[in-house]
Backbone as CSV, one residue per row, in Angstrom:
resi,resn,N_x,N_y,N_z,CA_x,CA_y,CA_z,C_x,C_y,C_z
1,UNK,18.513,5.458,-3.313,17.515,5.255,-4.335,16.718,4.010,-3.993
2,UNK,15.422,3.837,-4.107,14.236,3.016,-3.776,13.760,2.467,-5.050
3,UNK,13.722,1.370,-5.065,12.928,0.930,-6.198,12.208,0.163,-5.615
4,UNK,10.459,0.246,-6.269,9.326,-0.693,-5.755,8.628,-1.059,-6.990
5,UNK,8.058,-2.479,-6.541,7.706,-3.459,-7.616,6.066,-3.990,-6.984
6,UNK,5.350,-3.256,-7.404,3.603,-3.803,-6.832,3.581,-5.504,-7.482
7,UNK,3.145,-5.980,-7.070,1.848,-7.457,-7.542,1.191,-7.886,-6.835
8,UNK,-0.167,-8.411,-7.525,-1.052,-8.789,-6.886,-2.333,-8.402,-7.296
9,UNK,-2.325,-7.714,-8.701,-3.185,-7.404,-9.162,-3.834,-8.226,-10.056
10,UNK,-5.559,-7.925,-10.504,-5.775,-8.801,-11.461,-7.838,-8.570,-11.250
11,UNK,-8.187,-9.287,-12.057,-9.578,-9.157,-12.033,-10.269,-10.225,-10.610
12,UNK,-11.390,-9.093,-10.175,-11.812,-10.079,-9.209,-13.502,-9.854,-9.170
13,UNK,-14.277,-10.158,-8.474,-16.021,-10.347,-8.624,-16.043,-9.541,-7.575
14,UNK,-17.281,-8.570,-7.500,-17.316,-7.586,-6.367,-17.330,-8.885,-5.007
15,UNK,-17.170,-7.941,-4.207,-17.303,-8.866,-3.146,-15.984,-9.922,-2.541
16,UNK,-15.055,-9.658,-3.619,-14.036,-10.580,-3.433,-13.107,-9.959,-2.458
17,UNK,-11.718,-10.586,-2.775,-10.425,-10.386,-2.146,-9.540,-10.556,-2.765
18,UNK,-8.533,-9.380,-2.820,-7.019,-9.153,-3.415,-5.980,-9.145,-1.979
19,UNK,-4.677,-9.072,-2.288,-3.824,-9.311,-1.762,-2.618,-8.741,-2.487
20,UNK,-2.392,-7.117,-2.543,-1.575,-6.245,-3.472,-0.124,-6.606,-1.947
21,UNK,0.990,-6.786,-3.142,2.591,-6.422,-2.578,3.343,-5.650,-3.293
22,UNK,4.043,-5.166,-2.040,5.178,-4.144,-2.398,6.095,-4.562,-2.169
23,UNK,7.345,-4.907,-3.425,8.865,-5.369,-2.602,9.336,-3.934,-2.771
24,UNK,10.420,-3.530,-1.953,11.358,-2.491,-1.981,12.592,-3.073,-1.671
25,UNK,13.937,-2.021,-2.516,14.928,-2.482,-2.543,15.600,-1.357,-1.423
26,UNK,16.481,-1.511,-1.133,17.454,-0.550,-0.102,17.842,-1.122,1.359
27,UNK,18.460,-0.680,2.227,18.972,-1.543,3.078,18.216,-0.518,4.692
28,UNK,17.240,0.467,4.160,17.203,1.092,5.257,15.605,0.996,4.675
29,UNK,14.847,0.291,4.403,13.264,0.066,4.266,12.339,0.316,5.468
30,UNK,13.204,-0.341,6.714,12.580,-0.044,7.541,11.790,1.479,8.386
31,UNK,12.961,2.372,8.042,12.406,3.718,7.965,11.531,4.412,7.441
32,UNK,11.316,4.001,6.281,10.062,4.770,5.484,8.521,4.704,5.822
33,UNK,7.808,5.238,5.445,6.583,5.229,5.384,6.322,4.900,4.641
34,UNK,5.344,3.495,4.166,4.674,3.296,2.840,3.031,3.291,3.200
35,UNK,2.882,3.351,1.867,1.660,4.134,1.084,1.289,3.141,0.184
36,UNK,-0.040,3.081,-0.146,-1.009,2.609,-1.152,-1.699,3.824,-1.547
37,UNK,-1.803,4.129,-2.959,-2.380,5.035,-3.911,-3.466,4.474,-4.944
38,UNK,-4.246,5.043,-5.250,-4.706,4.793,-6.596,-5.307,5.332,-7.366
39,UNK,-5.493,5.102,-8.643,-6.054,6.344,-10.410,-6.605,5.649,-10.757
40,UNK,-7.643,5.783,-11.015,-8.851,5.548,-12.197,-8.735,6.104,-13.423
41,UNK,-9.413,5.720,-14.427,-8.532,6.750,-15.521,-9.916,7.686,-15.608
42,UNK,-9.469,8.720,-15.708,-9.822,10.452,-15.770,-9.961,10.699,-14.170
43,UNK,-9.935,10.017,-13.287,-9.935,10.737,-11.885,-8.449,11.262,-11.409
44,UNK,-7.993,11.557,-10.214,-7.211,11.769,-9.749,-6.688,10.981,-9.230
45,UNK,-4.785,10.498,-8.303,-4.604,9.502,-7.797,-5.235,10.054,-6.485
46,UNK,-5.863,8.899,-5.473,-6.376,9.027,-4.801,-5.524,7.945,-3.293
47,UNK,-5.403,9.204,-2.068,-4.916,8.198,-1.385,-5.464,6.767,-0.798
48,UNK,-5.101,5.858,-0.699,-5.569,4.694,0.131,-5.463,4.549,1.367
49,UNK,-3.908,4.272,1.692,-3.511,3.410,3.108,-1.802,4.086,3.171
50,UNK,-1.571,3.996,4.467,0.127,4.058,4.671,-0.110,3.383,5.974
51,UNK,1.306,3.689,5.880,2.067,3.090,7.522,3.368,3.156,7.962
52,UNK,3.465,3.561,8.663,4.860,4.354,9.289,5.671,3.126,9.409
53,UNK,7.067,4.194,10.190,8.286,2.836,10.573,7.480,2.135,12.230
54,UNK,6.969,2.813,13.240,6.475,2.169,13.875,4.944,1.255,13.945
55,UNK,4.923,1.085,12.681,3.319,0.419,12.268,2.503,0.826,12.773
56,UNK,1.850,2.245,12.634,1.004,2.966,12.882,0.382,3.331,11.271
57,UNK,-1.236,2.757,11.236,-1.568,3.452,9.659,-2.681,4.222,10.122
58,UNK,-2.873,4.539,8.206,-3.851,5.433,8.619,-5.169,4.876,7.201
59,UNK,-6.360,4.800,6.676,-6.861,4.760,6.217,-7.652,6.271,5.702
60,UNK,-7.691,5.858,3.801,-9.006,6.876,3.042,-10.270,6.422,3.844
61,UNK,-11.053,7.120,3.818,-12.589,6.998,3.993,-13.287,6.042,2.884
62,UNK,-12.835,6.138,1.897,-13.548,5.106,1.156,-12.984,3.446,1.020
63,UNK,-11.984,3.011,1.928,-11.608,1.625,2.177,-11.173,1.414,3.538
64,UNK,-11.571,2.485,4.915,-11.682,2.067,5.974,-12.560,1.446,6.206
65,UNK,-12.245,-0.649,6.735,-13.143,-1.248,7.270,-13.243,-2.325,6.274
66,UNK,-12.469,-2.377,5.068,-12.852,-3.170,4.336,-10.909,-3.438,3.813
67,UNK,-9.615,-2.586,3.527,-8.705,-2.640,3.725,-7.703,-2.721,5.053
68,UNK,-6.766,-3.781,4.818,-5.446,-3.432,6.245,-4.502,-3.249,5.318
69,UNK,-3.605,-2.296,5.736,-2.398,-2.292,5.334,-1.196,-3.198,6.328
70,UNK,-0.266,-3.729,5.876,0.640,-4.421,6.818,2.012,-4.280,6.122
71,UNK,3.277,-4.601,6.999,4.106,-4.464,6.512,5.486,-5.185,6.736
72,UNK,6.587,-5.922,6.507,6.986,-6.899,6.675,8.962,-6.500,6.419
73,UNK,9.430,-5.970,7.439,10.488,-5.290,7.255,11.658,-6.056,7.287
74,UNK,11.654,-7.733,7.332,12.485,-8.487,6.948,12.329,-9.030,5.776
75,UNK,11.686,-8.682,5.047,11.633,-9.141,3.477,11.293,-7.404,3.001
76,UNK,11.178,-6.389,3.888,11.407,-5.049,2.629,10.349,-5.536,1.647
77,UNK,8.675,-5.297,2.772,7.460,-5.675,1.724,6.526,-5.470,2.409
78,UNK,5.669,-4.111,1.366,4.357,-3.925,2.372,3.036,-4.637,1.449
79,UNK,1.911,-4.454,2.006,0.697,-5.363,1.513,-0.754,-4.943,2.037
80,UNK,-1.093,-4.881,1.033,-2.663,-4.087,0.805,-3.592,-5.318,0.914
81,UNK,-4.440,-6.228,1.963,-5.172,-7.029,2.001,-6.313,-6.085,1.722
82,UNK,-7.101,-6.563,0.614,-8.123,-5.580,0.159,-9.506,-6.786,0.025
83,UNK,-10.451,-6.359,1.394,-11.840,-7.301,1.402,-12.868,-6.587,0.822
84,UNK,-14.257,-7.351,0.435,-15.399,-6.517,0.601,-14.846,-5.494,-0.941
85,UNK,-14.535,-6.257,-2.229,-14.180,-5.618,-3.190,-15.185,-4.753,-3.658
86,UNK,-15.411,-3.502,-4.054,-16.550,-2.802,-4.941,-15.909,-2.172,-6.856
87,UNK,-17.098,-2.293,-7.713,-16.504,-1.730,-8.944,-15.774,-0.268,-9.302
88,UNK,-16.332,0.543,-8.215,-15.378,1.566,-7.795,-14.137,1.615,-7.216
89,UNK,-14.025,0.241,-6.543,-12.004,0.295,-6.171,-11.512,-0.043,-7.507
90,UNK,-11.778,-0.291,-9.021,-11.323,-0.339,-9.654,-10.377,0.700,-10.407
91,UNK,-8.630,0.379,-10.244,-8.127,1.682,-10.348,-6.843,1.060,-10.370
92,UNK,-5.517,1.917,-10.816,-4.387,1.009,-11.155,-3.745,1.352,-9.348
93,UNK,-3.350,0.557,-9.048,-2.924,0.810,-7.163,-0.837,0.871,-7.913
94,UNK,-0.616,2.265,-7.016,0.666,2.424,-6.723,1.434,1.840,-5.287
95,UNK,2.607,2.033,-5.173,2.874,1.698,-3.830,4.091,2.950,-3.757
96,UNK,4.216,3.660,-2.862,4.655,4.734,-2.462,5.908,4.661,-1.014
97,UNK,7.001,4.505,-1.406,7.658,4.639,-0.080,8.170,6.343,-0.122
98,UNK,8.229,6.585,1.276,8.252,8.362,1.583,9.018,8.482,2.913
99,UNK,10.294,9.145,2.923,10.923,9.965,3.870,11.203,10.953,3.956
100,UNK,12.813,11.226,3.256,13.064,13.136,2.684,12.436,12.938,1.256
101,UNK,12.409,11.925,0.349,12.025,12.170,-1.007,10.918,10.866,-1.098
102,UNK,10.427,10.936,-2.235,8.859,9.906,-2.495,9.561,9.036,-3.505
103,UNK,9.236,7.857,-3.467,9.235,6.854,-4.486,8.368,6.282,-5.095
104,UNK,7.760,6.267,-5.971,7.068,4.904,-6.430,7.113,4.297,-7.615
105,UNK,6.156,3.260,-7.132,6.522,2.287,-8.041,5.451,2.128,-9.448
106,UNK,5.330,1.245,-10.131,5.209,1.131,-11.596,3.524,1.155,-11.268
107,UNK,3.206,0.094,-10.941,1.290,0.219,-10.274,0.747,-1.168,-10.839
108,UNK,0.124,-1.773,-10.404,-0.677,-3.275,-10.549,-2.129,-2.518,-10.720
109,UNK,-2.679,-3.126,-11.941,-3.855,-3.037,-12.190,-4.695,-3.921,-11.272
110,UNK,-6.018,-3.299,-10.886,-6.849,-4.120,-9.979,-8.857,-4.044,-10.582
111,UNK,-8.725,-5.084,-11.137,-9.988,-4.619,-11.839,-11.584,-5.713,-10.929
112,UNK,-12.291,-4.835,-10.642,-13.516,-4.970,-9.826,-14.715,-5.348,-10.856
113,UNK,-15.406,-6.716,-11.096,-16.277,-6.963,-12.102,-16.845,-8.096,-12.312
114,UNK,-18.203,-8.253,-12.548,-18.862,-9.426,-12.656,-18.851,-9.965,-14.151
């Protein structure tokens, strides 16, 4: 069983920079694939970012070039450096670990606004 805990959320001015974390608990973290998600309210969750056990990611089209995903397998903690903020990334961000079964976690609000 996986439990994940997002922070790092909070209001920022377009144009800015966040810095979303994922702690995960378990002793085999290193295996998984994690994921960044996110919902707007009435849209759908929408994917973001992952990244494998060999740190290989992959980027959405709408935050390639402006997101990295990274990931930190001696503290069991991945991290959404999110540049180049727009009022449309505004959306609650999940964090997703995935092998045979999916986990996630509770979600950090991230609000985009002047």
């Amino acid at each position: 069983q996986v439990q994940l805990v997002e922070s790092g959320g909070g209001l920022v001015q377009p144009g800015g920079s966040l810095r979303l974390s994922c702690a995960a608990s378990g002793s085999i973290f290193s295996f998984y694939t994690m994921g960044w998600y996110r919902q707007a309210p009435g849209l759908a969750r929408e994917y973001v970012a992952d990244i494998n056990r060999f740190g290989a990611t992959n980027y959405g089209d709408s935050v390639k070039g402006r997101f990295t995903i990274s990931r930190d397998n001696a503290k069991n903690t991945v991290y959404l450096q999110m540049n180049s903020l727009k009022p449309d990334d505004t959306a609650v961000y999940y964090c997703q670990a995935r092998m045979r079964d999916e986990y996630w976690g509770q979600g950090t609000q991230v609000t985009v606004s002047s």
